[in-house]
TILO-222995 format. One record per residue (C-alpha): x negated, z negated, y negated. Coordinates in Angstrom, 3 decimals. Each point is the difference from the previous one (the first is absolute). Example, Ala and Ser with C-alpha at 12.3 -4.5 7.8 and 13.67 -1.06 7.14 Angstrom:
<atoms>
<east -12.300 | up -7.800 | north 4.500> $
<east -1.370 | up 0.660 | north -3.440> $
</atoms>
This chain:
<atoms>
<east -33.666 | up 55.617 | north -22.493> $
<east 0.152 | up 0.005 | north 3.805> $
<east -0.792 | up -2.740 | north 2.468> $
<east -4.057 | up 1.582 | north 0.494> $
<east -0.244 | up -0.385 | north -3.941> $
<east 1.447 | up -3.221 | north 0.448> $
<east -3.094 | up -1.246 | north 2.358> $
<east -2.712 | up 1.916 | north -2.032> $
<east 1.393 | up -1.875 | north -2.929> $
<east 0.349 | up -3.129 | north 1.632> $
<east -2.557 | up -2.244 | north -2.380> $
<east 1.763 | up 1.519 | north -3.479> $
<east 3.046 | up -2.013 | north 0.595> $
<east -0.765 | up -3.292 | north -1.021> $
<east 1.178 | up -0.334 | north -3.379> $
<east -1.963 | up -1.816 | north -2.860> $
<east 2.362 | up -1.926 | north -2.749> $
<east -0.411 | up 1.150 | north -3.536> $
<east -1.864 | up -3.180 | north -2.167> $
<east 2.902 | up 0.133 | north -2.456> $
<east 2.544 | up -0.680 | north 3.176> $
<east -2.513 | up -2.745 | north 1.538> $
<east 0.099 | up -1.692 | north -3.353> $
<east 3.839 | up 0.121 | north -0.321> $
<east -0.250 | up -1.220 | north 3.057> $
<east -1.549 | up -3.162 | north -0.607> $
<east 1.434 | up -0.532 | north -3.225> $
<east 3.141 | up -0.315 | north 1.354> $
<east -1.270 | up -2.342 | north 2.708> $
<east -0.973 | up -2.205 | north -2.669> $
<east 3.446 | up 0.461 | north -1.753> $
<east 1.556 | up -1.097 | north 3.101> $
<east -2.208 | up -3.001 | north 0.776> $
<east 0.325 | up -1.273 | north -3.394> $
<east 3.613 | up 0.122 | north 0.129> $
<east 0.151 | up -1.969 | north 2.776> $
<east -2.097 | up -2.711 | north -1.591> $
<east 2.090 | up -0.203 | north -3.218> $
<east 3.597 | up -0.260 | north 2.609> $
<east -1.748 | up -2.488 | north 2.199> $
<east -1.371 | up -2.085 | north -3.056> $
<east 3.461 | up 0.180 | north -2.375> $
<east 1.851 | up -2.105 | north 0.381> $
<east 3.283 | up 0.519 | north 1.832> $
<east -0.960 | up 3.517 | north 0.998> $
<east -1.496 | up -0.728 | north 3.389> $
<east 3.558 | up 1.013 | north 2.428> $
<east -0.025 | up 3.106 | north -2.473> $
<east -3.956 | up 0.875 | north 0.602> $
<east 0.451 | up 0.032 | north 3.644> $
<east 3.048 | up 2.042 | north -0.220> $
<east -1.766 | up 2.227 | north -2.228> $
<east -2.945 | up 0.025 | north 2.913> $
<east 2.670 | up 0.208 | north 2.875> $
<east 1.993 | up 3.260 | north -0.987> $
<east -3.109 | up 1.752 | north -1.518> $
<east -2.068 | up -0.691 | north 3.278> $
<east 3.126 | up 0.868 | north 2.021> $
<east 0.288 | up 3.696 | north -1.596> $
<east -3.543 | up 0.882 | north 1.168> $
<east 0.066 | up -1.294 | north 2.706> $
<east 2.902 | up 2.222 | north 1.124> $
<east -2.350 | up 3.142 | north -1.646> $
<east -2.577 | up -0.863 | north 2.510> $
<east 2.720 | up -0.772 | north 3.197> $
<east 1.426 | up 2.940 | north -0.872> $
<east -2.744 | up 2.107 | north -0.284> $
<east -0.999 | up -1.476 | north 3.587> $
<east 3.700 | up 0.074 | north 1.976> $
<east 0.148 | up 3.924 | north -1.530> $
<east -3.194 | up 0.902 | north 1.275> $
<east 1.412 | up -1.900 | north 3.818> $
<east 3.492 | up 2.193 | north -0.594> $
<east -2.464 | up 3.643 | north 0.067> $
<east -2.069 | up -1.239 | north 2.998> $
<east 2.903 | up -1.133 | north 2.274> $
<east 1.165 | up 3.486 | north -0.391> $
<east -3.045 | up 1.774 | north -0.179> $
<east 1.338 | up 1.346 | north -3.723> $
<east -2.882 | up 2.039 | north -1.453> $
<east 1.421 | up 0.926 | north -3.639> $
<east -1.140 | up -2.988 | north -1.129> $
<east -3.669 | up -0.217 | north 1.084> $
<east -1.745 | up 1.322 | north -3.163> $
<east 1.448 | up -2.995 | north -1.903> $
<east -0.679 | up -2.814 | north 2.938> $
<east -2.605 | up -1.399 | north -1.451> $
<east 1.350 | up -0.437 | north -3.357> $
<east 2.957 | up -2.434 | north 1.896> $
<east -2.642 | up -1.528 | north 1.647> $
<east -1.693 | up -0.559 | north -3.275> $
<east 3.062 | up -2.116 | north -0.836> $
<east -0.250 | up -1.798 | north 3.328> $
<east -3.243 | up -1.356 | north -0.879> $
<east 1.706 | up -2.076 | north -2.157> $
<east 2.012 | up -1.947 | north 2.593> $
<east -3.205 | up -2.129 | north 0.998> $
<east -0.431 | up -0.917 | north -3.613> $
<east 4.066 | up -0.969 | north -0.394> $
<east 0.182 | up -2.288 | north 3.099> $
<east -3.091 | up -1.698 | north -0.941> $
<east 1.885 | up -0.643 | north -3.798> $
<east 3.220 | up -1.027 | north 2.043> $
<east -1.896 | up -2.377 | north 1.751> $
<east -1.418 | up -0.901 | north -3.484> $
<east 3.757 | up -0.683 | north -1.063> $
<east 1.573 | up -1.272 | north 2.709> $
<east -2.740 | up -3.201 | north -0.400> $
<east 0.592 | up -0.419 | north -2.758> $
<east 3.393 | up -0.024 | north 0.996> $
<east -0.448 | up -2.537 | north 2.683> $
<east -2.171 | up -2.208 | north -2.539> $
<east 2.059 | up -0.189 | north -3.176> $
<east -3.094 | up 2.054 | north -1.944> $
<east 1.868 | up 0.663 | north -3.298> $
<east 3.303 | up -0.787 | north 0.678> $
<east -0.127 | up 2.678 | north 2.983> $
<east 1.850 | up -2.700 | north 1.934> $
<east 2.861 | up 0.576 | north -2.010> $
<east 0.605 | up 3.617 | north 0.174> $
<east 2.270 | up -0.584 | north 3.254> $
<east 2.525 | up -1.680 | north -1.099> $
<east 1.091 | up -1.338 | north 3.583> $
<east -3.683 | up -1.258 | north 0.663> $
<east 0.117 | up -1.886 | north -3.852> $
<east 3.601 | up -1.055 | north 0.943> $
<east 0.871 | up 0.250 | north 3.977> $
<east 3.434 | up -1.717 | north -0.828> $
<east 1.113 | up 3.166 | north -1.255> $
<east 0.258 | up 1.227 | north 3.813> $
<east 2.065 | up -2.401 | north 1.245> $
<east 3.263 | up 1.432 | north 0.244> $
<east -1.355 | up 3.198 | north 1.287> $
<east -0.117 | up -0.026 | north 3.365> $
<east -3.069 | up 2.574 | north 1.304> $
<east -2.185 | up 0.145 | north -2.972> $
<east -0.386 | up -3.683 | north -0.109> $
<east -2.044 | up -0.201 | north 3.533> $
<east -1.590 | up 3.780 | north -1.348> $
<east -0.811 | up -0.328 | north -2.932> $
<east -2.675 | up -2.939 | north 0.955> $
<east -3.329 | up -0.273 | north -1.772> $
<east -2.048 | up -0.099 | north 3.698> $
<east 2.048 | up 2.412 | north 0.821> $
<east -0.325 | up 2.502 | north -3.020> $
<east -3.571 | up -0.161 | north 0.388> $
<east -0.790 | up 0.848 | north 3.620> $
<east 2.520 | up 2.729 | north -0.494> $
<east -1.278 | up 1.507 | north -3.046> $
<east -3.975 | up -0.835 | north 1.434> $
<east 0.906 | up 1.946 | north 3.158> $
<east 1.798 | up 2.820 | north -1.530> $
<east -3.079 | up 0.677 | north -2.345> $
<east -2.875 | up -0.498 | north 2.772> $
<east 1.889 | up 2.695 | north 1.872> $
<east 0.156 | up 2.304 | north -2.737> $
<east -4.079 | up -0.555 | north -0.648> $
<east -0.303 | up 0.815 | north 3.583> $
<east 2.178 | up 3.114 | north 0.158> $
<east -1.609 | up 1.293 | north -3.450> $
<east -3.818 | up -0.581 | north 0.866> $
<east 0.396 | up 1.612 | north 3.330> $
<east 1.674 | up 3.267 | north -1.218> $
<east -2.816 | up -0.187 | north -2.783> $
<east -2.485 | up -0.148 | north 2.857> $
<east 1.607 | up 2.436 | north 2.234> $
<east 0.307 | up 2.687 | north -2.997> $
<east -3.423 | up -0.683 | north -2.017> $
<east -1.924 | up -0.489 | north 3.499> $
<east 0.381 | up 3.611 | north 0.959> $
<east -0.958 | up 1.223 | north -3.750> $
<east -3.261 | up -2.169 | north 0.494> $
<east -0.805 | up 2.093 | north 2.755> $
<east 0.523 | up 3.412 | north -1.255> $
<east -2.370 | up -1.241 | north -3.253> $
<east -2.588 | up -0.697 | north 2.398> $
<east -0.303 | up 3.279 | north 0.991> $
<east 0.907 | up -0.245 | north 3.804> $
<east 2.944 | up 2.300 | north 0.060> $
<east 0.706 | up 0.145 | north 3.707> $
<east 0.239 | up -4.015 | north 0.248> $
<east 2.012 | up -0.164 | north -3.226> $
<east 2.262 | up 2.655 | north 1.229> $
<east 0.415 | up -2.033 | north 3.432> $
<east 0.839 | up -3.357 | north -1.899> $
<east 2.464 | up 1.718 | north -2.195> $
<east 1.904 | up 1.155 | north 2.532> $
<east 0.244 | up -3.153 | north 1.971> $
<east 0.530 | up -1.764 | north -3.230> $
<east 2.893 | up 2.374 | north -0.737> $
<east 1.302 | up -1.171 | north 3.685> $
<east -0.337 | up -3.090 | north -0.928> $
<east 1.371 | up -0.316 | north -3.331> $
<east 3.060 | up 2.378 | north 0.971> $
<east 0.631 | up -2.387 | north 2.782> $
<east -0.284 | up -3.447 | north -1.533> $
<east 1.563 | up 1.132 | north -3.627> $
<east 3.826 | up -0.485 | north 1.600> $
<east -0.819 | up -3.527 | north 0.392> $
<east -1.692 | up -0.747 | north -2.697> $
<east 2.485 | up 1.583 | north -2.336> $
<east 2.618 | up -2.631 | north 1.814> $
<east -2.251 | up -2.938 | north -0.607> $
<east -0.720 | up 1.669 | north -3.859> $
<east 3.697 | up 0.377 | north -0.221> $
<east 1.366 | up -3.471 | north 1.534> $
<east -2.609 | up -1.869 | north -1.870> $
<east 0.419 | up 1.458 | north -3.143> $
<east 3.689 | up -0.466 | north -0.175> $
<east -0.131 | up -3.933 | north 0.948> $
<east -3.381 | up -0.814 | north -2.239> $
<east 2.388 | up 1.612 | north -3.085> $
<east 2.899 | up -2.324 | north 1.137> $
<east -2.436 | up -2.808 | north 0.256> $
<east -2.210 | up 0.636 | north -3.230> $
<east 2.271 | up 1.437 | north -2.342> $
<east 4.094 | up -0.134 | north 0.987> $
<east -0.845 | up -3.385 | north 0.981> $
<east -0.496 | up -0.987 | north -4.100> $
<east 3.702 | up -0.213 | north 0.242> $
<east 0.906 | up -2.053 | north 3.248> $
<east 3.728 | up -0.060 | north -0.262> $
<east 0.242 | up 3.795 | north -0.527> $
<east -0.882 | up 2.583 | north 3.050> $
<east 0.193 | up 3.778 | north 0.313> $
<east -0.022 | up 1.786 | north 3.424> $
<east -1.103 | up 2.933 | north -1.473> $
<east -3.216 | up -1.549 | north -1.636> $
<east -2.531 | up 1.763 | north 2.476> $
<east 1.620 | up 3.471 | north -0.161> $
<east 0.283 | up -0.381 | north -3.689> $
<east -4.029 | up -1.052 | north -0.168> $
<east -0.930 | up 2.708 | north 2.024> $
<east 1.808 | up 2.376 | north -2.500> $
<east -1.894 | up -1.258 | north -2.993> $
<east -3.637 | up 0.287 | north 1.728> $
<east 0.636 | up 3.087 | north 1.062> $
<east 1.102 | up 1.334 | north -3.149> $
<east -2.527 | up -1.402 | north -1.665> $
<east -2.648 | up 0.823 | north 2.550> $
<east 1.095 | up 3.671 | north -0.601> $
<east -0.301 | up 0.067 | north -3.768> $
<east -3.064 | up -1.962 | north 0.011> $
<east -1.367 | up 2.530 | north 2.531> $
<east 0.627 | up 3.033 | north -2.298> $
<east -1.652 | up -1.647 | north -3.216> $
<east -3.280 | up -0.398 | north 2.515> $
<east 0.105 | up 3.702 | north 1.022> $
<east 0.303 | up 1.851 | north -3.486> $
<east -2.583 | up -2.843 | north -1.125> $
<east -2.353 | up 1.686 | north 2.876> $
<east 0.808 | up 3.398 | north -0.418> $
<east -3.102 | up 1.088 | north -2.386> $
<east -1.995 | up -1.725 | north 2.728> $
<east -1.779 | up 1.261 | north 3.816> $
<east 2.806 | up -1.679 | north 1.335> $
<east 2.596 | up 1.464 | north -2.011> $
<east -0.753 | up 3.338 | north 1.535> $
<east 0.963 | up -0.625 | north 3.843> $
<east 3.546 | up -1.535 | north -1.544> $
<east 2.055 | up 3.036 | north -0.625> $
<east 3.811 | up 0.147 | north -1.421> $
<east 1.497 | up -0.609 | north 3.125> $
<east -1.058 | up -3.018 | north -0.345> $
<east 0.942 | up -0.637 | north -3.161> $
<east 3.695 | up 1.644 | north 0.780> $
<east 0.743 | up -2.597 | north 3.269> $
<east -1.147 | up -3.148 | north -1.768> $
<east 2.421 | up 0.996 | north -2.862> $
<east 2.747 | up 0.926 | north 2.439> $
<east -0.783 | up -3.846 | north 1.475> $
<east 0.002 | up -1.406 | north -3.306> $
<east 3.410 | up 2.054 | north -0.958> $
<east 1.088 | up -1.442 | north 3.481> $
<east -0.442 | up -3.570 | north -0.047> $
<east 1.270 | up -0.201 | north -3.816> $
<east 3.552 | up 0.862 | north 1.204> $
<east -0.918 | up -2.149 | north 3.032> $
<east -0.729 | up -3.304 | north -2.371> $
<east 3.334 | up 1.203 | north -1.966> $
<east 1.959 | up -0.431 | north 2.849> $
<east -1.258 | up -3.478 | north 1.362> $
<east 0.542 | up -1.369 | north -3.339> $
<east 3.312 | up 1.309 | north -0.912> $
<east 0.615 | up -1.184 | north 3.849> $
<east -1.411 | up -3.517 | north -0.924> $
<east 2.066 | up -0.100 | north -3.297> $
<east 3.470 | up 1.126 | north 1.772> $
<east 0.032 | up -2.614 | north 2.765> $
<east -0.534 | up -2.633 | north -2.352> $
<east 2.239 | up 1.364 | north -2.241> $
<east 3.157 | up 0.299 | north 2.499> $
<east -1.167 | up -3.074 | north 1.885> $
<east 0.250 | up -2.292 | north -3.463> $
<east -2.232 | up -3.336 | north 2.248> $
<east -1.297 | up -1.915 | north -2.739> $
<east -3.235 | up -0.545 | north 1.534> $
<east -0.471 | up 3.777 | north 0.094> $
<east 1.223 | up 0.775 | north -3.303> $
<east -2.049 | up -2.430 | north -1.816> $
<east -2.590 | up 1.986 | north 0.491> $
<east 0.980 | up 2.982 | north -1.572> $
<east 1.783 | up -1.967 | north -3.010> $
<east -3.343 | up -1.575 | north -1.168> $
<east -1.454 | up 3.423 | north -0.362> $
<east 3.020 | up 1.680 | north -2.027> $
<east -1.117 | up -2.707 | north -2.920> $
<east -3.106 | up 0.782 | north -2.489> $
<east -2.769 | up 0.019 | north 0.235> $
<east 0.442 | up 2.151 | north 3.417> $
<east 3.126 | up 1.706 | north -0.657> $
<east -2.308 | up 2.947 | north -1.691> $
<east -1.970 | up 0.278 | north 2.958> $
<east 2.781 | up -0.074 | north 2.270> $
<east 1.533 | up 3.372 | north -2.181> $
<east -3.237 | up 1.283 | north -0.356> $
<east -1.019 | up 0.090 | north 3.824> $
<east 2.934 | up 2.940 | north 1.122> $
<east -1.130 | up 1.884 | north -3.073> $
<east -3.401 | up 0.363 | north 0.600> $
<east -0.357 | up -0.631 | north 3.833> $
<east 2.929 | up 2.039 | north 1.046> $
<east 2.057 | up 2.198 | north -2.508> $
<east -3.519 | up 1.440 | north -1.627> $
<east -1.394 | up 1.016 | north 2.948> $
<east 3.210 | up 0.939 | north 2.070> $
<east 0.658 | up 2.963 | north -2.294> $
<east -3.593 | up 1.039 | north -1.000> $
<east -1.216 | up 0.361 | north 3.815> $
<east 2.286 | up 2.447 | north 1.126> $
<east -1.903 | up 2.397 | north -1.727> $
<east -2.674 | up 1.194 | north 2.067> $
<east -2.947 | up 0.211 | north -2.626> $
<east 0.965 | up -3.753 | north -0.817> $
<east -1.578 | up -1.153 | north 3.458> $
<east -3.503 | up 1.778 | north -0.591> $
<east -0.664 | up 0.299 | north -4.052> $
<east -1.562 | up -2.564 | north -1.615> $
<east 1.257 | up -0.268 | north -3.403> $
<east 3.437 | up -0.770 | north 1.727> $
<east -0.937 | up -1.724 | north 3.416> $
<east -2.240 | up -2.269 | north -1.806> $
<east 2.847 | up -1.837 | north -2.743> $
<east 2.009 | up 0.466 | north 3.187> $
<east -1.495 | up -2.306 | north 2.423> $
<east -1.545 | up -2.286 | north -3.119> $
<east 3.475 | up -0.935 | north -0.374> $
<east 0.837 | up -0.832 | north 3.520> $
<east -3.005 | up -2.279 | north -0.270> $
<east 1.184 | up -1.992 | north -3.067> $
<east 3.642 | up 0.031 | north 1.024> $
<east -0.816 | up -1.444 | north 3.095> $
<east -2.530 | up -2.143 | north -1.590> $
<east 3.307 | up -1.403 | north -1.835> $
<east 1.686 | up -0.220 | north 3.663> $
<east -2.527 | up -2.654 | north 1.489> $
<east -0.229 | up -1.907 | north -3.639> $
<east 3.800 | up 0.005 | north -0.087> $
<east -0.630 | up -1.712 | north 3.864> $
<east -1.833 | up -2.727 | north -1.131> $
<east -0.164 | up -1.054 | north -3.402> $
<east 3.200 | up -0.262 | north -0.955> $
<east -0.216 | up -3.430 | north 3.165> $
<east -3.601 | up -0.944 | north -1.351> $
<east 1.100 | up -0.328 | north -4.042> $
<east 1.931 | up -2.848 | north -0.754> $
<east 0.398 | up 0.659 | north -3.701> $
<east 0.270 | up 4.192 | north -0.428> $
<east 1.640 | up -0.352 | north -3.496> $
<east -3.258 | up 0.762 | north -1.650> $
<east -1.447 | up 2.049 | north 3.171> $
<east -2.654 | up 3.094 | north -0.874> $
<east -1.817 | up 1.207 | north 3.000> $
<east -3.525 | up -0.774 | north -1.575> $
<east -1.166 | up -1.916 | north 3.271> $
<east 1.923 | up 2.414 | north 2.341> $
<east -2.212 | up 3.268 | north -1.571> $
<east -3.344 | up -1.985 | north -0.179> $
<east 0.131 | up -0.406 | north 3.746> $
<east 0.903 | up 3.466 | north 0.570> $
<east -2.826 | up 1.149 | north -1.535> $
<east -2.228 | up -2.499 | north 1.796> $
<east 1.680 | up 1.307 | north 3.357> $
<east 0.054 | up 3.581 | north -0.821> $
<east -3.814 | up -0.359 | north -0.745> $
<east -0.512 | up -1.749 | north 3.335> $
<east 1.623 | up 2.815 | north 1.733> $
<east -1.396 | up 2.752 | north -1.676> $
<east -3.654 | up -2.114 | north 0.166> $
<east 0.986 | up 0.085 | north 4.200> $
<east 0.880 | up 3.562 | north -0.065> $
<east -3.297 | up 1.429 | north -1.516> $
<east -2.597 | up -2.141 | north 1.676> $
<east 1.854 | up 1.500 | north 3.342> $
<east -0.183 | up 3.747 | north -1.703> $
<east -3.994 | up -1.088 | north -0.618> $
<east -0.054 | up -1.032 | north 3.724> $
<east 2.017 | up 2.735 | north 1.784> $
<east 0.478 | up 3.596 | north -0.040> $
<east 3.354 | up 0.403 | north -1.803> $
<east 1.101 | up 2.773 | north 2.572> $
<east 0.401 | up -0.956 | north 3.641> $
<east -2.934 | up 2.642 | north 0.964> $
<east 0.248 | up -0.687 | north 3.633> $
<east 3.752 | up -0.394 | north 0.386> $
<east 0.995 | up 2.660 | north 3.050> $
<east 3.156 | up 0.594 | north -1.811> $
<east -1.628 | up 1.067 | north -3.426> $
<east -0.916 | up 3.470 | north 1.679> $
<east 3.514 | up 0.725 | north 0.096> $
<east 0.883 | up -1.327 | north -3.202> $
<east -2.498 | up 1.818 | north -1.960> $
<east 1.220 | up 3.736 | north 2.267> $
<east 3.464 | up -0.206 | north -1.729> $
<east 0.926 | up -2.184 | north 2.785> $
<east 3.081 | up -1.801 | north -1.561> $
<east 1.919 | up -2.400 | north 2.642> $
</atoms>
């Protein structure tokens, strides 16, 4: 399929969810709201709950920032490998909208004590704690922690609707029929985007890094990590990779499945391959400083997760997140067949799944003698279903290929750079 198929096709590549995936869908929705209900109404699970919310919304939300800074990374260099796919990242990015407004949703209830949120910080429940730590006690401030995080995620909703607008704007066009004026726009949106998408990827990438400190390393005020941004980074973009694959064999037997051809499979799987070692190394780079280093505030850390129930997780996270698919990827048929790329990246998923759980539970759950992730899976499922929810109403909404992207000519000609 070439670029003139492309535009004769244009109105076939909205996609329509299955009523079996819609249901699922919702179903898990409800799983996920119910959960919530039973943590915020038992008693002594409320720090836990939020936890459970916190990490779970934290995941996706790095799907659909991911999905958004990768798409920035191709247009600052004018990349055009990647343009059959685009719209599936920016699929994901639809979901940042819905993940700042739940933030917001949490970080009120933070603020306001709403079932026991006010307790998950242990340096807001107990500021004491601070005071023989010179630095964080005048950072981490409650004022303070709020405008920061507030700013860092209005910036993000600006930078995300705008690409949106920039990219779907110029699709909108083409639909209409007026080729000449959607042609025009696309290339001044490609101008545009290619020129804007350095800074935006330094506001993506500064943000991200302290609203991770600030949200999540934060949990545990007297440890730190300099590494905590680069290490982040690692884990969406792994994830973002794998998660990207499972959506492309999913659309294969689809009108959209037929402008994404094995190339693209074989480059996402060479990312995905890539980042796994690169995740490998931060950690075992995290893990050796504190290990050589022996400061108690930095080795607490790491002690409270070497005792059960997390020490499985912790042995099961290099298995399936790094040995697994180290060795399996090399092959070349690994990174573009199914019935192995599939179990590949659906492990990456759940062992990084078990990476942001063993972030934040393990300072949310006082008592973890009797600990079984009940709570932690119900609001998965509710999350998962809001994402997936997100992604097809934008599928409904949007042609799934960017049909009036200048650089999907080139793309679809065995262009491949």
């Amino acid at each position: 399929m070439n670029a003139n198929d492309v535009y004769d096709q244009r109105k076939s590549f909205f996609l329509e969810a299955p009523a079996s995936l819609k249901g699922a869908t919702y179903a898990a929705i409800a799983v996920g709201v119910l959960t919530l209900a039973y943590g915020f109404i038992g008693e002594g699970l409320g720090t836990r709950t939020w936890g459970a919310f916190l990490f779970n919304l934290f995941f996706f939300f790095c799907l659909g920032l991911g999905g958004m800074a990768f798409a920035a990374m191709q247009d600052v260099i004018s990349a055009n490998w990647g343009r059959p796919i685009r719209r599936i990242q920016e699929g994901f990015g639809a979901f940042v909208p819905v993940a700042i407004l739940l933030f917001v949703v949490y970080l009120l209830a933070v603020g306001f004590g709403v079932a026991d949120a006010g307790k998950v910080y242990k340096w807001m429940d107990d500021p004491s704690i601070l005071n023989h730590f010179h630095g964080k006690d005048s950072y981490l401030v409650p004022h303070w922690f709020f405008i920061r995080v507030g700013s860092i995620l209005a910036a993000i909703l600006f930078l995300t609707l705008w690409q949106l607008k920039m990219s779907l704007k110029r699709d909108e066009l083409a639909l209409n029929g007026d080729r000449e004026t959607a042609e025009k726009f696309a290339y001044e949106a490609k101008e545009k985007l290619r020129f804007w998408s350095a800074p935006i990827l330094i506001v993506y990438g500064t943000g991200f890094t302290f609203m991770g400190m600030d949200l999540v390393m934060s949990l545990s005020p007297l440890w730190f990590s300099t590494l905590w941004g680069g290490w982040q980074f690692a884990i969406m973009m792994q994830t973002l990779m794998a998660s990207l694959l499972i959506v492309m064999f999913a659309l294969k037997g689809t009108k959209v499945g037929e402008v994404i051809q094995r190339q693209q499979f074989h480059d996402i799987g060479k990312l995905m391959h890539g980042f796994t070692i690169f995740f490998a190394y931060l950690t075992y780079a995290h893990i050796l400083t504190y290990w050589y280093g022996n400061v108690p505030e930095e080795t607490e850390y790491f002690i409270h997760r070497m005792h059960q129930p997390w020490l499985g997780l912790v042995m099961a996270i290099p298995v399936i997140g790094f040995i697994l698919p180290l060795y399996s990827l090399v092959f070349k048929a690994a990174k573009y067949t199914a019935w192995v790329t599939v179990p590949l990246a659906s492990l990456i998923l759940l062992a990084q799944w078990f990476s942001y759980l063993l972030m934040i539970q393990p300072e949310v759950i006082a008592d973890s003698s009797n600990w079984f992730p009940g709570i932690e899976v119900g609001v998965f499922l509710g999350m998962a279903g809001l994402f997936i929810l997100t992604f097809i109403t934008f599928a409904k909404k949007n042609p799934m290929v960017p049909i009036a992207d200048p650089l999907l000519k080139d793309a679809l000609d065995a262009g491949h750079h």
